[in-house]
C-alpha positions as CSV (number, residue, x, y, z in Angstrom):
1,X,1.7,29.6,239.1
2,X,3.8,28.3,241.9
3,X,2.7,25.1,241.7
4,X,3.2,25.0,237.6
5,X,6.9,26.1,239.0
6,X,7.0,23.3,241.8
7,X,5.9,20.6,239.2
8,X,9.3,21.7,237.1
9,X,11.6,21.7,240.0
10,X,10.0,18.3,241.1
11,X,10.5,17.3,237.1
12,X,14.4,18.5,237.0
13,X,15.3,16.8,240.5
14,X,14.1,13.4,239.5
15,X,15.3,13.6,235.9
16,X,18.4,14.5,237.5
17,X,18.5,11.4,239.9
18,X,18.4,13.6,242.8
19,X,15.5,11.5,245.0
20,X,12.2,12.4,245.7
21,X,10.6,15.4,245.2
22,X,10.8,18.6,247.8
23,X,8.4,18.3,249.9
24,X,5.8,21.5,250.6
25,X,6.5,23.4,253.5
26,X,10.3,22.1,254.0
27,X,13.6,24.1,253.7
28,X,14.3,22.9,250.4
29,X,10.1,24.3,249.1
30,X,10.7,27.4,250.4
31,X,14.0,28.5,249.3
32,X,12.9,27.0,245.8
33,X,9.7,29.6,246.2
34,X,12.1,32.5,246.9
35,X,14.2,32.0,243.9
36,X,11.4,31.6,241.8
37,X,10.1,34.7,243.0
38,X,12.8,36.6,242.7
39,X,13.3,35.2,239.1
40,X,10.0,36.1,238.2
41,X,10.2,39.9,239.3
42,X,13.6,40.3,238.1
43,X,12.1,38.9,234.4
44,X,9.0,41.4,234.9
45,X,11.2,44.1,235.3
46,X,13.5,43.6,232.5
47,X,10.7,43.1,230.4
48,X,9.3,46.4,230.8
49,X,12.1,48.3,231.3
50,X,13.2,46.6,227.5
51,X,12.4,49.3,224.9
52,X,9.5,47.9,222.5
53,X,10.8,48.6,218.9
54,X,8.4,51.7,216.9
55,X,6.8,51.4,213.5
56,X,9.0,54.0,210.8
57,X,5.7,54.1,208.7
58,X,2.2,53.7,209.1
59,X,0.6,51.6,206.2
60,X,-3.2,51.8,205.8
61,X,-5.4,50.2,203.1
62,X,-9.1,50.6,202.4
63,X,-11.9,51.6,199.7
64,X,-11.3,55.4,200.9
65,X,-7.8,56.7,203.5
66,X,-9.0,60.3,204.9
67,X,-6.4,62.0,206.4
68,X,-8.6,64.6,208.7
69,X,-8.0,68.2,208.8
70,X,-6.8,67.3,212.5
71,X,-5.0,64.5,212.2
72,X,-1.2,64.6,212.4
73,X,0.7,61.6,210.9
74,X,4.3,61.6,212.8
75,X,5.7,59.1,209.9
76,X,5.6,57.9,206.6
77,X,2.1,57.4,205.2
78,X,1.9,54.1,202.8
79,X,-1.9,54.4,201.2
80,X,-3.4,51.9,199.1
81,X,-7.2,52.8,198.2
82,X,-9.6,53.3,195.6
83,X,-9.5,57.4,196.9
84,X,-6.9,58.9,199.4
85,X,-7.4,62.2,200.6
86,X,-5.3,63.9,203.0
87,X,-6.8,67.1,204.5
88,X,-4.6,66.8,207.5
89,X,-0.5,66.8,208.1
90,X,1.6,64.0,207.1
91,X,5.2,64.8,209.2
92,X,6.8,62.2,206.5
93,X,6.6,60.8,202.7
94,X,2.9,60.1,201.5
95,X,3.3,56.9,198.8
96,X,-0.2,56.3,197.4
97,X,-1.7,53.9,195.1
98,X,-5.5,54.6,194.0
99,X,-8.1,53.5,191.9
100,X,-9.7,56.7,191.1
101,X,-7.7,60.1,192.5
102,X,-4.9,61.1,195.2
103,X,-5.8,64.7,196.3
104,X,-3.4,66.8,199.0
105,X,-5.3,69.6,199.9
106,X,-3.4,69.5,204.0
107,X,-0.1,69.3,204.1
108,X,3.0,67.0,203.6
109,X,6.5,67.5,205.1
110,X,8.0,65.3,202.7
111,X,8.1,64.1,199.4
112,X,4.9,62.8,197.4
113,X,4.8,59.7,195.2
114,X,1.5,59.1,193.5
115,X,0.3,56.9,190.9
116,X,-3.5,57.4,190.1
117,X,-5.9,58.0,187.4
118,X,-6.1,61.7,188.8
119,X,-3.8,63.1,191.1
120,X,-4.2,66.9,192.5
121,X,-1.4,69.0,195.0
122,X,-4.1,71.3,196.3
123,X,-2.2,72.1,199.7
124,X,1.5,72.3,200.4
125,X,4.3,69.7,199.9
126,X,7.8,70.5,201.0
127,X,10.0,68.0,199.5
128,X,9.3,66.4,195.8
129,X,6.3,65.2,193.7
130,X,6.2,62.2,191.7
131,X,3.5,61.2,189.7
132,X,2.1,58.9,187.1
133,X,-1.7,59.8,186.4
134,X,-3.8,60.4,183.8
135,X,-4.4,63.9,185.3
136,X,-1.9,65.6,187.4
137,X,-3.2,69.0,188.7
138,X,-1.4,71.5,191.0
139,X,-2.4,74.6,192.7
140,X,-0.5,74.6,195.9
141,X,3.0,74.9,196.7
142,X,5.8,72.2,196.0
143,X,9.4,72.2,197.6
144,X,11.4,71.0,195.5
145,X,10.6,69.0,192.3
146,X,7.4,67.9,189.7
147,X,8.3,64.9,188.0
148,X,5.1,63.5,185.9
149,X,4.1,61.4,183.4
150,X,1.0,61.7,182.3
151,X,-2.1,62.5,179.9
152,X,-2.5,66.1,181.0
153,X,-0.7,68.5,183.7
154,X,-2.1,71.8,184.8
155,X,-0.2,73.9,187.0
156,X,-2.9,76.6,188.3
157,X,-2.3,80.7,189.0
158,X,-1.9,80.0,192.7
159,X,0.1,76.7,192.1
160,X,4.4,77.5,193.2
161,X,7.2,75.1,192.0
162,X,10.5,75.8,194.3
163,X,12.5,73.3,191.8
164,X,11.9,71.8,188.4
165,X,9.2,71.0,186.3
166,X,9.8,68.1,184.5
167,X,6.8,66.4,182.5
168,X,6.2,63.8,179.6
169,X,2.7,64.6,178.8
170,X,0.0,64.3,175.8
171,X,-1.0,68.0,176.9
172,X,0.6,70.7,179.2
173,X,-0.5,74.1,180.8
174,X,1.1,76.2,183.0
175,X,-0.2,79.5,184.8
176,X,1.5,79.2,188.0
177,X,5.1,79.9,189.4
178,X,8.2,77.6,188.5
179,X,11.3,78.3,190.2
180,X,13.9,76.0,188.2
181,X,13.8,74.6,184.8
182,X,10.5,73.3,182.7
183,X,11.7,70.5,180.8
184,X,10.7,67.2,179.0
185,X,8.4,66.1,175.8
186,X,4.7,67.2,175.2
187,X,2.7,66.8,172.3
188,X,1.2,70.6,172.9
189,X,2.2,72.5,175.5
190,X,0.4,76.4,176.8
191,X,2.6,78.6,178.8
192,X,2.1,80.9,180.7
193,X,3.0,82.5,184.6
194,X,6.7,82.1,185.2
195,X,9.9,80.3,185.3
196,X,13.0,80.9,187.1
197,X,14.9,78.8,185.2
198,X,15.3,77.7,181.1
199,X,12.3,76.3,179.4
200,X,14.1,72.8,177.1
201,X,10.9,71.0,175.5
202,X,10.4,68.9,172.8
203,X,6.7,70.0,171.9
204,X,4.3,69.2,169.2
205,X,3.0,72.6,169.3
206,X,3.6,75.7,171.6
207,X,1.3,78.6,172.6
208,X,1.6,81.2,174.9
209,X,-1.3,81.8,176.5
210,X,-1.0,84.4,179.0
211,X,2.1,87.0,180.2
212,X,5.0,84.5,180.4
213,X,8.2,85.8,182.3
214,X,11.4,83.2,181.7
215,X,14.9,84.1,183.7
216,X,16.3,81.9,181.4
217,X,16.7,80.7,177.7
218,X,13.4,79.6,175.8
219,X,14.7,76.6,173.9
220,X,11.9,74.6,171.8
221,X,12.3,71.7,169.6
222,X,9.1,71.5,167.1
223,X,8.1,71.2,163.6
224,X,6.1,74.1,163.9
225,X,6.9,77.6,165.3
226,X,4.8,78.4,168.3
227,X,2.1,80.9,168.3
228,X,2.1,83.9,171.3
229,X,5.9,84.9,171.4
230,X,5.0,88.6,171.6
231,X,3.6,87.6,175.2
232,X,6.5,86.7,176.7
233,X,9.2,88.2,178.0
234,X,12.6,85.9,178.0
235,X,15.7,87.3,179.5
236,X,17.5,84.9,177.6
237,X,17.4,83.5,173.9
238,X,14.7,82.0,171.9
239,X,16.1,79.3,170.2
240,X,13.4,77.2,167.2
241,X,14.9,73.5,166.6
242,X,13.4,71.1,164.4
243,X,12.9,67.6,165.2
244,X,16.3,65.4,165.3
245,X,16.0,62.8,162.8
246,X,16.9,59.1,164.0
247,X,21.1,58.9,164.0
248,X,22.9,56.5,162.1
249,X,23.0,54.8,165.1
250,X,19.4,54.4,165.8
251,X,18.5,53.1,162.2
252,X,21.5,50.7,161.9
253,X,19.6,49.2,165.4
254,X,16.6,49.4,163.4
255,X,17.6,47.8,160.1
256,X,19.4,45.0,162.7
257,X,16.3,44.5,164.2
258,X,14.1,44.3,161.3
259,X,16.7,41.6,160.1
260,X,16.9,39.5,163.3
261,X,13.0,39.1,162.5
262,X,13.3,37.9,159.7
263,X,15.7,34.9,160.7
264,X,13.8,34.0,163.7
265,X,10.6,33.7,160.9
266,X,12.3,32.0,158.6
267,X,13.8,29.3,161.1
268,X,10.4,29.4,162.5
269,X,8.5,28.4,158.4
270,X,11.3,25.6,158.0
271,X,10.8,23.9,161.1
272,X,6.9,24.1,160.8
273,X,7.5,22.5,157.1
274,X,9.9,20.1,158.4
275,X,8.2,18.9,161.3
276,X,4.7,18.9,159.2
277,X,5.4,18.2,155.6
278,X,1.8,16.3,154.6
279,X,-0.1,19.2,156.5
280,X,2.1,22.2,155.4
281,X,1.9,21.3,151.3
282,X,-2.3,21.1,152.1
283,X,-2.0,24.6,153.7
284,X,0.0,26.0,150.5
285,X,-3.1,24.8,148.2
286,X,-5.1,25.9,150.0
287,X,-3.9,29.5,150.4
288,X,-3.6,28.8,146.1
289,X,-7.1,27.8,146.0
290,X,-8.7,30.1,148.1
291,X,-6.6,33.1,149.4
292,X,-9.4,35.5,150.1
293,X,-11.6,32.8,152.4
294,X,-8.2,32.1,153.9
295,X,-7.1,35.4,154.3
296,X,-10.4,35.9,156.0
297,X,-10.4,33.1,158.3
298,X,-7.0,34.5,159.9
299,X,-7.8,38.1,160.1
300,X,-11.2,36.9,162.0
301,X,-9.3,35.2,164.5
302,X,-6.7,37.7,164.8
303,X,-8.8,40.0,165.4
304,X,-11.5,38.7,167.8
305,X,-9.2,38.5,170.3
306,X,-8.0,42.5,170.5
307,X,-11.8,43.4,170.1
308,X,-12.9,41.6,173.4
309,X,-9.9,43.2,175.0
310,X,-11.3,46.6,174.0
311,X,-14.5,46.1,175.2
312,X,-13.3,44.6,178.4
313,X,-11.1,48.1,178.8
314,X,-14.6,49.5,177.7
315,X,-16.3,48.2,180.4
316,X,-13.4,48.8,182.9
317,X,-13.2,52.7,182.1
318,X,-17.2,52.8,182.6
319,X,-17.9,50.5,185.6
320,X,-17.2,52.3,189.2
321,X,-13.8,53.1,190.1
322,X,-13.5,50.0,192.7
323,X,-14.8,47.8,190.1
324,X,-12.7,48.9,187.5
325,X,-9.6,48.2,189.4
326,X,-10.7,44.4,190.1
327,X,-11.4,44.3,186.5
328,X,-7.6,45.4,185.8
329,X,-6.2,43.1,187.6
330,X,-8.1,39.9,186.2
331,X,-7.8,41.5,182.7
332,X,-4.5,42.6,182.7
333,X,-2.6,38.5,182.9
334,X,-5.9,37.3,180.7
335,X,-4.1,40.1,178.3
336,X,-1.0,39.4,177.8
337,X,-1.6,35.5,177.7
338,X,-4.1,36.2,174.7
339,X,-1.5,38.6,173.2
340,X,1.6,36.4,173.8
341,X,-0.5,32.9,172.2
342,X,-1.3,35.6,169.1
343,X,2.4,36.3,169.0
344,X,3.2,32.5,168.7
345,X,0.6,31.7,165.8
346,X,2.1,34.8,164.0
347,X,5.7,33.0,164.4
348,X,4.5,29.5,163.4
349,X,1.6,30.0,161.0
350,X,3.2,31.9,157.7
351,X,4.8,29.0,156.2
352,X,1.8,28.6,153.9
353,X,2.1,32.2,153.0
354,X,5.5,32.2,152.1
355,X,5.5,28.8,150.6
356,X,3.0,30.2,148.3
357,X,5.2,33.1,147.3
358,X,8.1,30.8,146.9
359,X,6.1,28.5,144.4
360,X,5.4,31.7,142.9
361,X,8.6,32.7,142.2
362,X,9.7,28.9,141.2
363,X,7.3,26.2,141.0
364,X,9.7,23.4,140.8
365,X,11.3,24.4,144.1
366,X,10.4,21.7,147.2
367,X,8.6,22.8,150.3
368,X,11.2,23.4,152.3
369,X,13.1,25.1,149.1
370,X,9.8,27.5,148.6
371,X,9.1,28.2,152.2
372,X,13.1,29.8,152.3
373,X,12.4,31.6,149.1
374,X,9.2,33.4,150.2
375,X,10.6,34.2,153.6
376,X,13.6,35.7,151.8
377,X,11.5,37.8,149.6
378,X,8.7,38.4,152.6
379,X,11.6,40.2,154.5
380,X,12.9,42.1,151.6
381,X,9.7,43.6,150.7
382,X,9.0,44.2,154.5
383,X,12.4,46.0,154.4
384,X,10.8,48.6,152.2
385,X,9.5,52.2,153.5
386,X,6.6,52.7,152.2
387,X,4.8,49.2,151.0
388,X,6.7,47.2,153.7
389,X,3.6,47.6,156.3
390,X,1.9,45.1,153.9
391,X,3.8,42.4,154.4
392,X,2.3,41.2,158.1
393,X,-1.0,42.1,157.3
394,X,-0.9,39.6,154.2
395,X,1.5,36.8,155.7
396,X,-0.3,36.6,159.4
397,X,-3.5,36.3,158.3
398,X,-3.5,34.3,155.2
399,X,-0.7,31.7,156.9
400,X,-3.1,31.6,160.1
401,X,-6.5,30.8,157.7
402,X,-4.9,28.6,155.3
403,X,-3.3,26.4,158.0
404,X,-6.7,26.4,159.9
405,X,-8.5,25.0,156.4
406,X,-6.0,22.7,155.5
407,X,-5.2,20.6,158.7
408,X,-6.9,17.6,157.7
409,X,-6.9,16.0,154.0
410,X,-9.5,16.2,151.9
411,X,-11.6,13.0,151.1
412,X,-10.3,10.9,148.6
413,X,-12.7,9.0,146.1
414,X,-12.8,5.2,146.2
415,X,-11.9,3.5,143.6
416,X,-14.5,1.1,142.1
């Protein structure tokens, strides 16, 4: 090393027009070695004496993240797996992303955010849980909050909510102990254990089920009364709402949306029968001539599409859990691009439809004159409550199969 340092002193004196090199062994070479060496201890020293900056969360990602029974985690725990299991103590936040399930069954200091098909709070967690699952099971203790959405929450006999319950669920059950307010919209909800706070659901249908104890009001907003009342004991009011119906509000966004449609359909049939005159008349015979075949054409290809994109969620909710994820994440883009191209042939194919209708209505009416007429009437009749649901199953499919046969002109005969 000193002579690496002697080549760059000899480097900077003769760059710097100060003669010839020092010499080893002179004056100048050996006050040039002190300094150096002094430099160099003084650099080692403030190089370890400099704090090294710590991690403020451990990240870990693997096919399976075991926290063991022993293991203490000072920080926050970011998991990505197809399983995480914690058996041990996280000191922080656990934030988990999994394939298959997220089970606590240790504890965690802080709060819990989980998104999994199946999540389970099976030890203690002292701040918050959030969770979006199919399953979401607890029979420890939570701190503070339960915020869930998902296919079915259980809350078991030994399971202890400090704060609120709050779920959006296909199913609910509760056995266990919440200590604020149980809140939020299930399509059937069972009740039992107790809740410190008011019960506000909108709910589908409502049992009892076991010994229910509310502090509070019981406030329920269904179309049906529930069943088990005489099992619970409410030390407020019962209150039996029926559903709201949509506001004015909500249905004049509706009826503005419903219209919007409509232009951006129309706009899209004229430009098709501008842009494509020769092609688009060819299309309206043929959905004239034959609008069952063409019908059927559409609907086939409409179709295929959403049927290889169930069996390809088939296959995903079958195949092994770390399969089944790779197989979401290819699927999911291949999806949406099928989805959005079947959205664009909806928008651009039912001028044939429409121009049929319109030729109905008046058959002296140009192309571009039908195609306005039977979009008009299209959206009128798609405006309707009850028979308006007709109106994309007949347009989308016929337009799509009568502009698939009619692309190209049919043979002409020679004349002789």
């Amino acid at each position: 090393m000193l002579w690496i340092r002697y080549t760059v002193v000899c480097a900077l004196r003769i760059a710097r027009g100060r003669g010839r090199p020092p010499q080893p062994g002179s004056l100048i070479w050996r006050r040039t070695r002190r300094r150096l060496a002094l430099a160099a201890v003084a650099a080692g020293a403030l190089t370890a004496a400099s704090p090294s900056p710590a991690l403020a969360v451990e990240t870990t990602g693997s096919e399976l993240v075991i926290i063991q029974p022993d293991d203490v985690v000072e920080d926050d725990l970011y998991a990505g797996a197809v399983r995480v299991l914690v058996e041990g103590l996280i000191e922080g936040d656990l934030v988990a992303f999994a394939a298959e399930e997220v089970v606590v069954v240790g504890a965690v200091e802080g709060s819990v955010l989980a998104v999994a098909p199946s999540v389970a709070i099976e030890g203690t967690v002292g701040g918050a849980v959030r969770a979006a699952s199919a399953t979401l099971r607890v029979d420890g203790r939570v701190g503070s909050d339960v915020v869930a959405s998902a296919g079915r929450v259980e809350l078991g006999e030994a399971s202890s909510i400090e704060g609120d319950l709050q779920t959006w669920a296909v199913t609910l059950e509760t056995r266990g102990h919440v200590g604020g307010d149980l809140r939020g919209a299930q399509g059937a909800a069972a009740l039992g254990g107790s809740v410190g706070g008011d019960v506000a659901v909108t709910v589908g249908r409502l049992t009892v089920v076991d010994d229910l104890a509310v502090s509070g009001n019981l406030n329920y907003r269904s179309s049906a009364g529930a069943e088990g009342l005489g099992k619970a004991i409410v030390g407020g009011a019962i209150a039996h709402q029926a559903p709201m119906p949509p506001n004015l509000r909500v249905r004049a966004l509706q009826a503005f949306g419903r219209f919007l449609t409509i232009l951006v359909l129309t706009i899209a049939a004229l430009t098709v029968a501008y842009m494509w005159p020769d092609r688009s008349r060819r299309a309206v015979e043929r959905a004239r001539a034959s609008p069952w075949k063409s019908w059927g054409k559409g609907a086939v290809v409409l179709v295929v599409p959403f049927v290889l994109v169930g069996l390809a969620a088939l296959a995903a909710a079958l195949a092994p859990a770390s399969v089944s994820f790779v197989l979401l994440v290819v699927m999911a883009p291949i999806t949406l691009a099928v989805l959005g191209a079947i959205a664009v042939l909806c928008v651009v194919t039912g001028a044939p439809a429409v121009g049929r209708l319109g030729w109905i209505v008046s058959p002296k009416l140009t192309l571009n004159g039908a195609v306005l007429v039977g979009s008009v009437l299209a959206g009128l009749i798609w405006l309707l409550p009850v028979v308006g649901w007709l109106v994309p199953l007949t347009v989308a499919p016929l337009g799509l199969g009568a502009w698939m046969s009619g692309r190209r002109p049919e043979s002409e005969p020679v004349a002789e």
